[in-house]
Backbone as CSV, one residue per row, in Angstrom:
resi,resn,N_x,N_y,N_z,CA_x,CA_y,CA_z,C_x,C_y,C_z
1,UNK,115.988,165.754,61.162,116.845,166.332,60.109,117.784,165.245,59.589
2,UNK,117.868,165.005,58.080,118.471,163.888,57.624,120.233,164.795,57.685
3,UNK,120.871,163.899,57.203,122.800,163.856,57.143,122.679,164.808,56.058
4,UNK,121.788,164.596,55.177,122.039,165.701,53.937,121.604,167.098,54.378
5,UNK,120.318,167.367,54.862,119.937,168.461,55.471,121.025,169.423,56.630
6,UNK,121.510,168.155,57.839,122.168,168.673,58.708,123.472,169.336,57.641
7,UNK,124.439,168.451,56.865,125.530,168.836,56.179,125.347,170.565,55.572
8,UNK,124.315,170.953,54.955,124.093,171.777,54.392,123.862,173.265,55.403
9,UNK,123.017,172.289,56.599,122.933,173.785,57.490,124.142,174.067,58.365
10,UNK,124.857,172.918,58.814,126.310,173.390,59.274,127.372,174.060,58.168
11,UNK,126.835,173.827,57.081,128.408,174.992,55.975,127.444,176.321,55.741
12,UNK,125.990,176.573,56.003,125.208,178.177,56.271,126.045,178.786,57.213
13,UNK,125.737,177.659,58.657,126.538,178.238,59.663,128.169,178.447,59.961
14,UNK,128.855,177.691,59.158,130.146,177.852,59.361,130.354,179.062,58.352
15,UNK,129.942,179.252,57.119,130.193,180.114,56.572,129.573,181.691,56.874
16,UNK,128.369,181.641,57.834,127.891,182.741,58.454,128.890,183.517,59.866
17,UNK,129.427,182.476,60.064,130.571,182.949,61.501,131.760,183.329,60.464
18,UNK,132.171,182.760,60.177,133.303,183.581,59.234,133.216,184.602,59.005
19,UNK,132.012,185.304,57.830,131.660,186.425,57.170,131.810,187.386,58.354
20,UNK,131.171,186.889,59.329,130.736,187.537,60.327,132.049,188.599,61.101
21,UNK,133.092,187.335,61.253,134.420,187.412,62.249,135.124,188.667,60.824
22,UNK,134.587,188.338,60.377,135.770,189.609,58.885,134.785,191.170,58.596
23,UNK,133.764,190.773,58.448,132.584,192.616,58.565,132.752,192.572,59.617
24,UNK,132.328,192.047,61.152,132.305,193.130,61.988,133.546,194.105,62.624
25,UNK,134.636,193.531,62.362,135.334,194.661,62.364,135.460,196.211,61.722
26,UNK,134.882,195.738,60.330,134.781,196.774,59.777,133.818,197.483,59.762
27,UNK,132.716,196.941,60.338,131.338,197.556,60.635,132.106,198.380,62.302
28,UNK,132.683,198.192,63.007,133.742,198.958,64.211,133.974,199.544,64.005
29,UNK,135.022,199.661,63.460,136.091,200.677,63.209,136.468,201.428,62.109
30,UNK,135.355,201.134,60.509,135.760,201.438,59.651,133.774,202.375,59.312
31,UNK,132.819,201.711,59.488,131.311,202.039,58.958,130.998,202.429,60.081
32,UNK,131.205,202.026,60.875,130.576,202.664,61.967,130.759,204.152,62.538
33,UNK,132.701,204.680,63.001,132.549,205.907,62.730,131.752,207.233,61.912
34,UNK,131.992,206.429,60.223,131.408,207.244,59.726,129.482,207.525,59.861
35,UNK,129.297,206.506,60.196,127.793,206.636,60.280,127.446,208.528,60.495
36,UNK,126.095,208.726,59.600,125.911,209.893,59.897,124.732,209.915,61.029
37,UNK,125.167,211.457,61.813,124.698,212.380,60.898,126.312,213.229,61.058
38,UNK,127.337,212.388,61.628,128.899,212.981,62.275,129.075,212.954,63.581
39,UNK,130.296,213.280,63.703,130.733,213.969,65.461,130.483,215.516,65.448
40,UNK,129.687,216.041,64.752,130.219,218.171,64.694,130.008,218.483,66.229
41,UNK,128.384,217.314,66.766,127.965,217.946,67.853,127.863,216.879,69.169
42,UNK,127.657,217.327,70.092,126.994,215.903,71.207,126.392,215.087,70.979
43,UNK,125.246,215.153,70.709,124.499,214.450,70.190,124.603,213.673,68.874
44,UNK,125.151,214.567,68.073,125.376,213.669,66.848,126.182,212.302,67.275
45,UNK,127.189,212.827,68.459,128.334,211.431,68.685,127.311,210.507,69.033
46,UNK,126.583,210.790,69.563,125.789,209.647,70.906,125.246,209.064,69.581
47,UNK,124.413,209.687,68.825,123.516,209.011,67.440,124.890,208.391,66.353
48,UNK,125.994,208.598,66.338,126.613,208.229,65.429,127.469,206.254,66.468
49,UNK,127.341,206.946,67.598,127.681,205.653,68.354,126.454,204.642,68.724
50,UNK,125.133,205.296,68.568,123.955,204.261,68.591,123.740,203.714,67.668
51,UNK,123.788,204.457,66.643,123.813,203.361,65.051,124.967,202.489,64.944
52,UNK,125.918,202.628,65.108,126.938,201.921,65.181,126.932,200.528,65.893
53,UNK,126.218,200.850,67.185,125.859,199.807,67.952,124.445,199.097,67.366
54,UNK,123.604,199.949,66.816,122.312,199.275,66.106,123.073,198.124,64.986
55,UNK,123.964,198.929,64.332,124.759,198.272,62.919,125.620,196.870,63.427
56,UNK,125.805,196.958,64.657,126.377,195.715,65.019,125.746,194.673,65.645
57,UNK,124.551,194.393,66.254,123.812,194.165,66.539,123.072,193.068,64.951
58,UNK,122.903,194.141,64.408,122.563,193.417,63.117,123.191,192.743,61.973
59,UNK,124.360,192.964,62.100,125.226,192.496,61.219,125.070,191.080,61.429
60,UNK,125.293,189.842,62.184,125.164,188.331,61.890,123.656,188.207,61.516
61,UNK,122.840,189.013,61.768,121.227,188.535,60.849,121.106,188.864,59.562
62,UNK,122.451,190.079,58.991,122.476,190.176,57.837,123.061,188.975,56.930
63,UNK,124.636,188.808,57.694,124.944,188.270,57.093,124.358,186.951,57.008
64,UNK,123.570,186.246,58.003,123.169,185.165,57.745,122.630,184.929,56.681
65,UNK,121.077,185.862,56.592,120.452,185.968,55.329,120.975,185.851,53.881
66,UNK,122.105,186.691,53.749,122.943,187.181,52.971,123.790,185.245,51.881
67,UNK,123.924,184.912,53.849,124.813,183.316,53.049,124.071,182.661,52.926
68,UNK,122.673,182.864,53.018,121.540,181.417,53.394,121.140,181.408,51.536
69,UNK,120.946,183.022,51.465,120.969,182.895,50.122,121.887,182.714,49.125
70,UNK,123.020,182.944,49.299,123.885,183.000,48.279,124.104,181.005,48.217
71,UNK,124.080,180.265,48.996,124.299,179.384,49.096,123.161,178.325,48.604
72,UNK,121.920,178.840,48.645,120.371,178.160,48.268,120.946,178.068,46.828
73,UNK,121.377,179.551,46.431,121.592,180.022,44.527,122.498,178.727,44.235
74,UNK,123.663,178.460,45.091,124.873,177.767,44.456,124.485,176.116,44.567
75,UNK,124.369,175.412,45.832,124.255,174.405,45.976,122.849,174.013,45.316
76,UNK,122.102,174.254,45.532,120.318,173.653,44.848,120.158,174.398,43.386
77,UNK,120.638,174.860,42.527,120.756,174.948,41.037,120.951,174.208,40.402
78,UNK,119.675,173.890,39.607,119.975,173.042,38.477,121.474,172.676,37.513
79,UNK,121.803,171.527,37.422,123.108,171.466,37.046,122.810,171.645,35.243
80,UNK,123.857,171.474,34.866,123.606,171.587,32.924,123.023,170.218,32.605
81,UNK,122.201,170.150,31.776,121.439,168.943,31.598,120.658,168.350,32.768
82,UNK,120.669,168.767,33.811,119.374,168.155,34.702,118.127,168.307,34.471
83,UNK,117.377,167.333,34.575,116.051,167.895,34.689,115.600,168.900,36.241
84,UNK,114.401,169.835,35.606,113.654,170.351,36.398,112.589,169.702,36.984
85,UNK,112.974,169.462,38.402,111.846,169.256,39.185,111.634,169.474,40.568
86,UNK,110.427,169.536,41.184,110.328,169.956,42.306,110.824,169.242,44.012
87,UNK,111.686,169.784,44.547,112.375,169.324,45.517,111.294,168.618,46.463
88,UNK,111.963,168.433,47.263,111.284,167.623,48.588,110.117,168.804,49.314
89,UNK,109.222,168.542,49.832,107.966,169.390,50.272,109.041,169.508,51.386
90,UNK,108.533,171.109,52.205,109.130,171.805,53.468,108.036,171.407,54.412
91,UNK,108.444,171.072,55.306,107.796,169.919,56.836,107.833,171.415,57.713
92,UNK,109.314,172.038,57.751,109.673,172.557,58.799,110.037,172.260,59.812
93,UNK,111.343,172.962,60.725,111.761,172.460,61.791,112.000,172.467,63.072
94,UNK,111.098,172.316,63.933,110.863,172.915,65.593,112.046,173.966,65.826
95,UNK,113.150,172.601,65.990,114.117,173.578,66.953,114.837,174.652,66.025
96,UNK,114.929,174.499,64.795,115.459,175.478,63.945,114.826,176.961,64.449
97,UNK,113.436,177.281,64.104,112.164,177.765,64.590,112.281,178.342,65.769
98,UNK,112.356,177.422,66.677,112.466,178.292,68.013,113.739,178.898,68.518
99,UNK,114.560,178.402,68.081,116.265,179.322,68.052,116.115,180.855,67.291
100,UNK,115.605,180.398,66.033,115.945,181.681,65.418,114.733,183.180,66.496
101,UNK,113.529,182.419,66.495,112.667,183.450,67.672,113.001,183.539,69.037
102,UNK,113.859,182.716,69.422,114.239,183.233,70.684,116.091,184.258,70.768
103,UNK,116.729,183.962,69.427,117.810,184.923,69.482,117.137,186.585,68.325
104,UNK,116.208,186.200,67.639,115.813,187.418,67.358,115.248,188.250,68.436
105,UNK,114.726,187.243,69.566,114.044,188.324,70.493,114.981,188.485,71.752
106,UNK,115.637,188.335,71.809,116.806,188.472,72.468,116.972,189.518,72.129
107,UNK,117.470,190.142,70.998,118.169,190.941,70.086,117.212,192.414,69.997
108,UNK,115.857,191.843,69.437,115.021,193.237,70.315,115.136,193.675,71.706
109,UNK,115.010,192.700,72.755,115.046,192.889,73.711,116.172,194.397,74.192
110,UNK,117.657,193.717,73.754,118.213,194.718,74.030,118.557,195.523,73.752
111,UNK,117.858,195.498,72.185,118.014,197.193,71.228,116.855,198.149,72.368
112,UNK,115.797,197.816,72.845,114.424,198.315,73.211,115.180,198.537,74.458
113,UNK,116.379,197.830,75.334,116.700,198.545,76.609,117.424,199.554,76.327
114,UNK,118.389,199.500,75.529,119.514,200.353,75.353,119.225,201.560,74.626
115,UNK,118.038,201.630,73.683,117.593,202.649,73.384,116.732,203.579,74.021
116,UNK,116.066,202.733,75.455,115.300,203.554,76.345,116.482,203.954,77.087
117,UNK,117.483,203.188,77.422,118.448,204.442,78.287,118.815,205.342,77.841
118,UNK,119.123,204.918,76.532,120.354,205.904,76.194,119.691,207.437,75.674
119,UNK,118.143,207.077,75.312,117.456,208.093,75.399,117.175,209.339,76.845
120,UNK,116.923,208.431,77.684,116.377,208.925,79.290,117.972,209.449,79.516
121,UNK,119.304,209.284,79.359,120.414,209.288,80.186,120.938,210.610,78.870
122,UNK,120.625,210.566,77.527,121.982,211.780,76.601,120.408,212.261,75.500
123,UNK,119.476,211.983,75.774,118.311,212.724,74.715,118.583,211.931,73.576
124,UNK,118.160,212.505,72.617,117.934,211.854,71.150,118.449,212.855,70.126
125,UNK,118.317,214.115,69.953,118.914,215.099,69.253,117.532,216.224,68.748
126,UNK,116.291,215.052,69.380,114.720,215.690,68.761,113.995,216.378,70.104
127,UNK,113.106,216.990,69.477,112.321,217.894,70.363,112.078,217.379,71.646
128,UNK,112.089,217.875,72.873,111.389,216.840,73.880,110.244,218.212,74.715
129,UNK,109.606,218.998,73.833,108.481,219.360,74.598,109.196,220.455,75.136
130,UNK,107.681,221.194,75.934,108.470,222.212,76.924,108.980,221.794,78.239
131,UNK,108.843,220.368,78.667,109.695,220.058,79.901,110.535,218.777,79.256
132,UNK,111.422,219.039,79.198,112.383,218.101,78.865,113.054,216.914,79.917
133,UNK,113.171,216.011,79.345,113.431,214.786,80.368,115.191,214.960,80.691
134,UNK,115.590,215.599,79.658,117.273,215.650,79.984,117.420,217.132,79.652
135,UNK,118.449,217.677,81.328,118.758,218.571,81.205,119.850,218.961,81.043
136,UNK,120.606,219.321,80.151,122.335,218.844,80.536,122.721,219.998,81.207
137,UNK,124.191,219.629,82.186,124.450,220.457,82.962,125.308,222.044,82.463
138,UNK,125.105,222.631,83.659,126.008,224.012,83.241,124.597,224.766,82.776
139,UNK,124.444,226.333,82.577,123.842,227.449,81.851,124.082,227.051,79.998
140,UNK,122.822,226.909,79.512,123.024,226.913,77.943,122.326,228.292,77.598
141,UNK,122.701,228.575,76.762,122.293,229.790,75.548,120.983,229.398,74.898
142,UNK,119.730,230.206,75.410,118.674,230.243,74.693,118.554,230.734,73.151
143,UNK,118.466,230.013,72.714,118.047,230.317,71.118,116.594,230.109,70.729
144,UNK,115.549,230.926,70.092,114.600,230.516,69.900,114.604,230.475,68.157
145,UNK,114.134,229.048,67.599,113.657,229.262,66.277,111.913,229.181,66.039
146,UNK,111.520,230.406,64.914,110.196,230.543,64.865,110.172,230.080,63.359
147,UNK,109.390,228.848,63.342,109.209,228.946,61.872,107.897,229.661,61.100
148,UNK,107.872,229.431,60.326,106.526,230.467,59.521,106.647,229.757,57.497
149,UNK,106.047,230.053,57.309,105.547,229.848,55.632,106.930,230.883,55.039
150,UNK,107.874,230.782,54.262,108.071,229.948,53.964,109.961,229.929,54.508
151,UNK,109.895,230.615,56.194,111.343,230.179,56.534,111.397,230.330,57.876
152,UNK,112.646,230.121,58.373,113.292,230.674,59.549,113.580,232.010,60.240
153,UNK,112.819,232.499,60.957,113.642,233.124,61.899,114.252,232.821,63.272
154,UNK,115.149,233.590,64.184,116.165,232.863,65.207,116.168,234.473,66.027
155,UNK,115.651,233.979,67.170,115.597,235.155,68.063,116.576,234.475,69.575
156,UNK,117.466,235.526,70.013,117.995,235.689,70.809,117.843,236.368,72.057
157,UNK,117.018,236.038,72.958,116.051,236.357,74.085,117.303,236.486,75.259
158,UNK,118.165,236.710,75.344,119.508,237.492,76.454,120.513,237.660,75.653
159,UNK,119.841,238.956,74.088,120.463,239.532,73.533,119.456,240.567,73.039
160,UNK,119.076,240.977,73.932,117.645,242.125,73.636,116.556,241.317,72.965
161,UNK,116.294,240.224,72.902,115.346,239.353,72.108,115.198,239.741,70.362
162,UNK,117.166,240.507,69.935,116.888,240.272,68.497,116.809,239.290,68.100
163,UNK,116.156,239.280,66.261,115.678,238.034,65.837,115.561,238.591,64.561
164,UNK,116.682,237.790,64.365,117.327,237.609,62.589,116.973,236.220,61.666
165,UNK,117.582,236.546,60.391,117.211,235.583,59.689,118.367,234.881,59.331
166,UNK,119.322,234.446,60.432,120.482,233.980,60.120,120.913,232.876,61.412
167,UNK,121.040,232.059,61.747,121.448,231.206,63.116,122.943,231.091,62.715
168,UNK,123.908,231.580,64.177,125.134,231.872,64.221,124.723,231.093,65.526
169,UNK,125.868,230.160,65.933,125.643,229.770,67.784,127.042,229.432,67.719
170,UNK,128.128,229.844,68.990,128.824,229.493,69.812,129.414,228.146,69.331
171,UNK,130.770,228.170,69.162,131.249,226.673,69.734,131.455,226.487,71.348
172,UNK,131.766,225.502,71.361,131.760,224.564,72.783,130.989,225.533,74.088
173,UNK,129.398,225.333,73.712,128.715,226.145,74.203,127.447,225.251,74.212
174,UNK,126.668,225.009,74.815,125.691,224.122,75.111,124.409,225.468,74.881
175,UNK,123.821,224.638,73.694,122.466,225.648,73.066,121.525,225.011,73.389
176,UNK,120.341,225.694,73.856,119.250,225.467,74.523,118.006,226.038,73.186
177,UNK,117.784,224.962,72.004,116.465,225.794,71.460,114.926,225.807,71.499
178,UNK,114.847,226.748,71.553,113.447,226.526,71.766,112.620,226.520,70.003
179,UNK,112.068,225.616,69.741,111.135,225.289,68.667,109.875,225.500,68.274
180,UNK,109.487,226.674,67.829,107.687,227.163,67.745,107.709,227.390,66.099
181,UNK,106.212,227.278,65.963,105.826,228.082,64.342,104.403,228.918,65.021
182,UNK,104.408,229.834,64.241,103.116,231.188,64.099,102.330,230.794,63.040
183,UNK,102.544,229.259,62.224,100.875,229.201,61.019,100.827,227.960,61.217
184,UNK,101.569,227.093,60.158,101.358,225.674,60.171,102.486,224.732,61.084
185,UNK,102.089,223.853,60.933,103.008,222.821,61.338,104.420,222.338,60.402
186,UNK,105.632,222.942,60.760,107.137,222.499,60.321,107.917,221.599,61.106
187,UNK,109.209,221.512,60.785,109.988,220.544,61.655,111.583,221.301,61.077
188,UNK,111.939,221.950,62.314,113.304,222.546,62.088,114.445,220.864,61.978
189,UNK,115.150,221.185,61.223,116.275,219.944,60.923,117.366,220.061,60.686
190,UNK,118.491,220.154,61.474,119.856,220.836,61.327,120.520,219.474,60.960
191,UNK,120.818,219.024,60.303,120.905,217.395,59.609,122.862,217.372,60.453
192,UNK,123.194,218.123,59.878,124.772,217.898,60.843,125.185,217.926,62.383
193,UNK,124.061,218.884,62.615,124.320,218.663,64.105,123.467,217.735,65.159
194,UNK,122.495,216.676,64.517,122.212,215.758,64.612,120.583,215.879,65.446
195,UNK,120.232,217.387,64.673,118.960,218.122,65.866,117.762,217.940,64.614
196,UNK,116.921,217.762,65.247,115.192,217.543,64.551,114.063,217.721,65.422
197,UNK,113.398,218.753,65.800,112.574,219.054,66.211,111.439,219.705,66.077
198,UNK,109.521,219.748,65.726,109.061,219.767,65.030,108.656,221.004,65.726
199,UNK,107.934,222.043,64.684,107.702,223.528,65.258,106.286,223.230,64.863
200,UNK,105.593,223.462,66.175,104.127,223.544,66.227,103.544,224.860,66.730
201,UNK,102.439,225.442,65.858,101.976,226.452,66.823,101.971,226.333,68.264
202,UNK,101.880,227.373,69.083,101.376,227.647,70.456,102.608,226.215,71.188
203,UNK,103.062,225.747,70.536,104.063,224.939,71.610,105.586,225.007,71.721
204,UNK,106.482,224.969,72.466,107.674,225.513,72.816,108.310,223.841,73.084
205,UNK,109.147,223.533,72.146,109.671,222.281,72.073,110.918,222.426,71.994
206,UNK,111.929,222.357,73.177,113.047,222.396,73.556,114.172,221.292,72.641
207,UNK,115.248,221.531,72.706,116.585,220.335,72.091,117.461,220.872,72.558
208,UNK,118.536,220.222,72.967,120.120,220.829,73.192,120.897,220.308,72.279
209,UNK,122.108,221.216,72.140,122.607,220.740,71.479,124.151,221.832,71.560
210,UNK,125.395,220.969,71.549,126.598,221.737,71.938,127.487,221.092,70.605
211,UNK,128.624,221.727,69.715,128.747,222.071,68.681,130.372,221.485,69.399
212,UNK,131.127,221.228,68.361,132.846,221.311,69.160,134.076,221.585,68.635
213,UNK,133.237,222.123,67.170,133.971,222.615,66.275,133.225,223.774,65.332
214,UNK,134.295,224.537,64.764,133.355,225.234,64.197,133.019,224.836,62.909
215,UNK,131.988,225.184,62.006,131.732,224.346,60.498,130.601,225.244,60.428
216,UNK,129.941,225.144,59.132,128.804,225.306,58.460,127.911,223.960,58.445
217,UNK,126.599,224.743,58.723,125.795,223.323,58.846,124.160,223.657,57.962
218,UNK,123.367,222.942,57.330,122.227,223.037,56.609,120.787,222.659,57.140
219,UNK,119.802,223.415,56.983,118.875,223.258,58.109,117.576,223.231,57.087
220,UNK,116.659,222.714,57.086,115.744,222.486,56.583,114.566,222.195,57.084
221,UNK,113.762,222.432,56.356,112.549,222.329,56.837,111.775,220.761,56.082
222,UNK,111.552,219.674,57.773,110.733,218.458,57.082,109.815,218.126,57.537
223,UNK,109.065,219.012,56.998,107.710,218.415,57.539,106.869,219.489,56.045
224,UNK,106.057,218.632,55.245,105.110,219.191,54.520,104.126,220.151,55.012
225,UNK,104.798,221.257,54.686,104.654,222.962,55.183,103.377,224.011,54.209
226,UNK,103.560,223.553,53.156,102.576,224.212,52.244,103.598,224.321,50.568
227,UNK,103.260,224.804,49.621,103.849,225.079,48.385,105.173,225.198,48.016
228,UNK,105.916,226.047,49.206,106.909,226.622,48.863,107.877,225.849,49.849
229,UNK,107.119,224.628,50.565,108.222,223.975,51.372,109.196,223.866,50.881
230,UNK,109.647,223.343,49.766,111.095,222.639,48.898,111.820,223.742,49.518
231,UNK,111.800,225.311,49.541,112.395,226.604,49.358,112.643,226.830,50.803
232,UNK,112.253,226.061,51.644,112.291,226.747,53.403,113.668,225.881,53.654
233,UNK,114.768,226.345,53.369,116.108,225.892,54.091,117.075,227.185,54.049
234,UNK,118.042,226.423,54.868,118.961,227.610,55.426,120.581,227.412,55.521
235,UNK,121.674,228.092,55.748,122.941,227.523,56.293,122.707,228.043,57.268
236,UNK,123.129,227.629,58.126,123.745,228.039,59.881,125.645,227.667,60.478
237,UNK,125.669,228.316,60.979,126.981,228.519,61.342,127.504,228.170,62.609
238,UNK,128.442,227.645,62.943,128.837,227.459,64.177,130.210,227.925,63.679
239,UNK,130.753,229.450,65.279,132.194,230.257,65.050,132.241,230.156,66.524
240,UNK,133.368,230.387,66.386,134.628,231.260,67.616,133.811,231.822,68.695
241,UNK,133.401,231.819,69.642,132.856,233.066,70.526,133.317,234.220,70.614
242,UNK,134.467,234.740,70.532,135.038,236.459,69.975,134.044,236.564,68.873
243,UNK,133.952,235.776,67.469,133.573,236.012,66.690,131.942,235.927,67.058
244,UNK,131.537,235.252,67.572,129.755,235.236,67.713,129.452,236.270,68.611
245,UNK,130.495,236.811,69.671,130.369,238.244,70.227,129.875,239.383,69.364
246,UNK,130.800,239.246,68.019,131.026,240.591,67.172,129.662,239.884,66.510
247,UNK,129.237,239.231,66.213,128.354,239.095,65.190,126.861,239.552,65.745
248,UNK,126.718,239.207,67.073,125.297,239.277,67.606,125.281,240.542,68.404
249,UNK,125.925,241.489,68.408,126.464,243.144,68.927,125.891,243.492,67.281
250,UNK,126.520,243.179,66.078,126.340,243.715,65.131,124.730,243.816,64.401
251,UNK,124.341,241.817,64.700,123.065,241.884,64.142,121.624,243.093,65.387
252,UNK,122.567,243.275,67.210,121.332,244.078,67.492,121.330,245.493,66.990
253,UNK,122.714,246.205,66.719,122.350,247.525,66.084,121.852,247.532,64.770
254,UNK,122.081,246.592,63.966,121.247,246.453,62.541,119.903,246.693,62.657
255,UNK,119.049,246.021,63.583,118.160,245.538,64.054,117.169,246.557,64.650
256,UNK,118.053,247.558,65.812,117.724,248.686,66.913,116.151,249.487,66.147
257,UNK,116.499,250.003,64.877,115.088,251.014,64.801,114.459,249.852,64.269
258,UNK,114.399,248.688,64.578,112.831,248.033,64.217,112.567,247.151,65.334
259,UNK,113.480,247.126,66.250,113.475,246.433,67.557,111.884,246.884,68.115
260,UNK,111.662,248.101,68.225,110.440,248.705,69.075,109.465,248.287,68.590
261,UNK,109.149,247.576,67.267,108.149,246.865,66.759,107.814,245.848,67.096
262,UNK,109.370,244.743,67.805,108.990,243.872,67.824,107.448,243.208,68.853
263,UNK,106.980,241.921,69.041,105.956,241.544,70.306,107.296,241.206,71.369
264,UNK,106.904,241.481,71.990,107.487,240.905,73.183,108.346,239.400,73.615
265,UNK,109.492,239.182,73.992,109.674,237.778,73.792,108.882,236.700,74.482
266,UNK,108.241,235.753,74.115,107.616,234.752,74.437,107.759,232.991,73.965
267,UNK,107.530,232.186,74.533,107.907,231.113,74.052,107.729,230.613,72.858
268,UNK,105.921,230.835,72.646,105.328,230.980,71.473,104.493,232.145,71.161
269,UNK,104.158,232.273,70.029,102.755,233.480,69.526,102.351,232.845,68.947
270,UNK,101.180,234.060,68.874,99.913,233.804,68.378,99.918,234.096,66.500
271,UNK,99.292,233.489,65.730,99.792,233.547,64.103,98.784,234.379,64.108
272,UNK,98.123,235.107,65.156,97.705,236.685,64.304,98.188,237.840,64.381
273,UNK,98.865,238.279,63.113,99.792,239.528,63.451,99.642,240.386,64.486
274,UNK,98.003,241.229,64.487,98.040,242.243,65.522,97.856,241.532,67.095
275,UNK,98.038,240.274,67.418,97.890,239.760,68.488,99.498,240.249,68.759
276,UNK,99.916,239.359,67.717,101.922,239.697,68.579,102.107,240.925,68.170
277,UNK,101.675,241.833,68.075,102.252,243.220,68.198,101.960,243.804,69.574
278,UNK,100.687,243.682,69.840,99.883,243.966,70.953,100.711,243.205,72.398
């Protein structure tokens, strides 16, 4: 590397540590909080503190990029009246080369550990099947959502197994849902409380998820469902427990003369009507 070459890559690098020492604070304490999907729920924190940590992680490869170019634009531009012509041929440079692949892989390295723990140790916020690798502690509240063409229903299986078309759950209450569809393949998506889990026939795909405030939250359906997908979303609610008392007392007497119709509660059914009646 000639004096001119070296000169040029030490002011990349001096000017890449700088940038660096001034965003990442604010990638801390200022972008990072907000990262979505929020704090509403557990999980959302854990996902709003893993991106955060993803976001920092990456920030000096941004900014490097960021000065390598802004600096190519300023210093190697044709001046007014210069001629155009073609620079010196690129040789390339060992150790340049092997620095940058051995701190990029560094850098995977410990996104790929920290994301297998932090998965195995607080979940992810997504489905994990009917045996789940994380159980969190204490009794949670079974909720089952059934999806179908073209919405939600939400059955409450240690509440006479009613099942409305409305999801109300508990604050500071650890919800246990269970995730099925009766036709095609959906993906329930509560985008605020940081839950995504895909509803497959015949399978029972668990998520937890505990709330710590109360709010309104929007749930959608993502997964290409059939025609009327755009139309399969919902609000859901997170209240008071007095108040989710009165509400789920209210939705089973609403409910009572069509209760005797219902199939039986089960993890999943079968998408032929007279099967789940039977």
């Amino acid at each position: 590397m000639s004096f001119r070459q070296w000169s040029h890559a030490r002011r990349v690098g001096v000017l890449t540590a700088v940038v660096t020492i001034v965003v990442l604070p604010l990638v801390i304490w200022v972008l990072g909080p907000n990262m979505p999907p929020g704090k509403a729920t557990s999980v959302g924190k854990q996902q709003v503190f893993d991106n955060t940590v993803l976001l920092v992680v990456l920030t000096p490869f941004t900014v490097f990029i960021l000065v390598y170019l802004a600096y190519a634009l300023v210093a190697f531009r044709a001046r007014p009246g210069e001629e155009l012509r073609d620079g010196p041929p690129i040789r390339g440079h060992m150790p340049s080369q092997i620095a940058w692949l051995a701190i990029t892989a560094v850098a995977v390295v410990f996104l790929a550990i920290f994301g297998t723990a932090e998965l195995l140790t607080n979940g992810s916020g997504g489905g994990q099947g009917p045996n789940p690798l994380v159980d969190p502690p204490g009794k949670a509240l079974p909720v089952q959502v059934i999806a179908q063409e073209c919405q939600f229903m939400y059955r409450y299986p240690t509440y006479g197994g009613v099942e409305t078309g409305q999801l109300e759950l508990p604050v500071d209450r650890e919800i246990e849902l269970h995730v099925t569809s009766i036709d095609v393949i959906h993906s329930f998506w509560a985008y605020e409380l940081g839950v995504k889990a895909d509803a497959n026939p015949g399978v029972d795909n668990v998520v937890y998820v505990k709330a710590s405030k109360t709010r309104t939250f929007q749930i959608r359906c993502a997964e290409l469902c059939g025609l009327w997908h755009g139309y399969m979303f919902d609000t859901g609610k997170i209240v008071m427990q007095a108040r989710f008392a009165s509400w789920i007392a209210q939705q089973r007497q609403a409910f009572a003369p069509v209760s005797k119709y219902m199939p039986v509660y089960s993890k999943t059914y079968s998408p032929d009507p007279q099967a789940r009646a039977g």
